[in-house]
N, C-alpha and C positions, 0 to 999 in steps of 0.2 A: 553449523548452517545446514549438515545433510540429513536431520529426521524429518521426517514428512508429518502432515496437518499441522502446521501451524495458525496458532486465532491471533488474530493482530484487530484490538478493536478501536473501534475511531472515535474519538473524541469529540467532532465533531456533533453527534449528535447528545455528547454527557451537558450536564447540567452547569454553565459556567459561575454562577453563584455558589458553586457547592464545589469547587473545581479540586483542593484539597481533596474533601470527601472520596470526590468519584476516583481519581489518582488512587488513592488509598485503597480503594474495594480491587481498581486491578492489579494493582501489589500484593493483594491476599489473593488473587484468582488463579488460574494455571494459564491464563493470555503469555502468551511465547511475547511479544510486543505491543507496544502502543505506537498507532499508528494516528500520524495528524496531515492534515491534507491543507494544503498553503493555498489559497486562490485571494489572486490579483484584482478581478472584475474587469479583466482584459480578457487572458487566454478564456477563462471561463464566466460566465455573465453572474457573478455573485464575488463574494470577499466573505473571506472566513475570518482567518487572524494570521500573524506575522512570528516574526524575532522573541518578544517578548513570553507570550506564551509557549514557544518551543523552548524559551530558557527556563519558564517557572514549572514545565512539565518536569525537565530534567531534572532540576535540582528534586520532586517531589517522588521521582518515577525510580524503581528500581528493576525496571523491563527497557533494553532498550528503544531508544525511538525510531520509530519507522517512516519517516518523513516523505511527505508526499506532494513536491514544485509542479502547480499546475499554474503555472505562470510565465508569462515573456522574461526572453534573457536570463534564464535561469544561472548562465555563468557570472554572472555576474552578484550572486548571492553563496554561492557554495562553502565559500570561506567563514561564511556570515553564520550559516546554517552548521556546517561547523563545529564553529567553537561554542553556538548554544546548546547543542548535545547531539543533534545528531548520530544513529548509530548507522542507517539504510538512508540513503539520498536518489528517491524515483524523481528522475524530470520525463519532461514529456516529449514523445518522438519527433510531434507536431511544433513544439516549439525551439527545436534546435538545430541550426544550421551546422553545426561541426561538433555532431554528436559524439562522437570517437577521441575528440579531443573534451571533450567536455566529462566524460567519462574515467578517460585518464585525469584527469581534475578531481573529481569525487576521491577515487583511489590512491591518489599521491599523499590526501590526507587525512587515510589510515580509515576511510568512511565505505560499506559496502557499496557497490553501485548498481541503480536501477532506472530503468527505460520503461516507460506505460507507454501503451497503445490505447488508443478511443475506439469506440463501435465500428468506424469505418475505415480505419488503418488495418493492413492486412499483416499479417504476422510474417512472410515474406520481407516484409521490409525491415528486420531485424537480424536477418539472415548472416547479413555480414560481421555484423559487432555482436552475435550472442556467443561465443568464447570470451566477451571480456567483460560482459558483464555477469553480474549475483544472482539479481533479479529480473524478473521479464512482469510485467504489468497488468493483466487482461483487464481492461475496463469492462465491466457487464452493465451498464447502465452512462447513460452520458453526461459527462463530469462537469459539478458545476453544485449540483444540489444533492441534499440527503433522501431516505425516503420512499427512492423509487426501483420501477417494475425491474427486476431482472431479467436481460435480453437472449430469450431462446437460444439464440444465434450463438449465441458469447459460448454455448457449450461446444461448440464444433473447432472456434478458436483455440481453445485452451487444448483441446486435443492436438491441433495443429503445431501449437507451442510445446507441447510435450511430444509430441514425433519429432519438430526440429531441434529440439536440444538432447535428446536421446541417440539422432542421427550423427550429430556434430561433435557427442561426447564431451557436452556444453553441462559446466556445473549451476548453472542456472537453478532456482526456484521460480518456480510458477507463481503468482498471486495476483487474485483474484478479488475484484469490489464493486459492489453494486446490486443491490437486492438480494444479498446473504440474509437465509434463515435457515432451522433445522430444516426445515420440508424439503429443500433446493441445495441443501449443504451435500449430502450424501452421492449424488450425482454428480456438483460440481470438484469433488474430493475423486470418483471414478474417471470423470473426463479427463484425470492428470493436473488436479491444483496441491499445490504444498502449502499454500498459506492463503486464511481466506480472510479477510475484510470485512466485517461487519459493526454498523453503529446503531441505526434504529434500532434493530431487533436487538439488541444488549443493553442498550438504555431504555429501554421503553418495557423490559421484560418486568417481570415482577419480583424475579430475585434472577438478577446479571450475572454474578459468581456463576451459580448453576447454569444458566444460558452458554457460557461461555465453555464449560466445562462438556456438556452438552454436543457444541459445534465443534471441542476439537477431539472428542471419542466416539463421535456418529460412527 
């Protein structure tokens, strides 16, 4: 878990007709993980996909998963998420009332554990639980849909996040989602991210392998 730039690309935006296929191309690729983002159409105003696709990833995938609860009561799935493959489990900061406990939950069963932050949550509020968690979250765009603008802002975050884990002697990675491309990779890779999230621009490239390859030796 301790080399730096890792590509974790999201699925989200692959082609689900082809879903094999695209599995396949990141198994040849150098993507460190595949990363899939779970919405309810509660926490976030959209619905992605569930259970079953995080099991037919697995069995297909040989990166592991980087799974990502942007959904209420996330304790209440963890088990669930789990046994379908899960290798990283991000919930969200905003949806959990006993995050610390919910934390030791991910980790009791053997799954890294990870915390995201939204645009408007300050990095401050992780202060207390970043020794016990893997990963730290930076949302650079606001969660819910693929596609969009990467928020200026988000780069002084992620600086913030890498002084408090630096400070606390916090084994923490950084990762990063939300308007990843090469042009904005390089910068957000200086600001202090270890792993960065990208779907549109990997799916949408003209040759992904390359693309990917691309974002994680900018």
């Amino acid at each position: 878990m301790m080399s730096r730039k890792f590509v974790s690309p999201s699925i989200l935006s692959a082609d689900f007709g082809n879903l094999q296929k695209e599995i396949d191309m990141l198994n040849n690729s150098c993507a460190d993980w595949i990363h899939l983002d779970i919405m309810d159409g509660v926490f976030v105003p959209n619905i992605s996909f569930g259970l079953p696709i995080v099991k037919a990833v697995s069995k297909l995938s040989v990166k592991p998963l980087d799974v990502h609860l942007m959904i209420v009561n996330p304790e209440k799935y963890i088990e669930k998420f789990c046994r379908a493959g899960a290798a990283v489990l991000t919930v969200q900061y905003e949806a959990c009332a006993h995050l610390h406990g919910i934390i030791q939950q991910i980790k009791s069963l053997g799954m890294k554990a990870g915390v995201s932050l939204n645009p408007h949550t300050p990095v401050s509020s992780v202060e207390n639980i970043i020794n016990d968690i893997d990963l730290l979250l930076i949302m650079s765009v606001n969660p819910g849909f693929g596609g969009q603008k990467f928020i200026p802002k988000s780069l002084d975050k992620i600086r913030q996040a890498r002084e408090l884990i630096t400070r606390t002697d916090s084994a923490a990675l950084v990762e990063v989602d939300g308007g990843i491309y090469i042009e904005n990779a390089g910068e957000i890779y200086t600001a202090g991210a270890d792993v960065l999230v990208s779907g549109n621009a990997i799916f949408s490239a003209a040759n992904p392998k390359e693309y990917i390859e691309k974002l994680k030796h900018i």
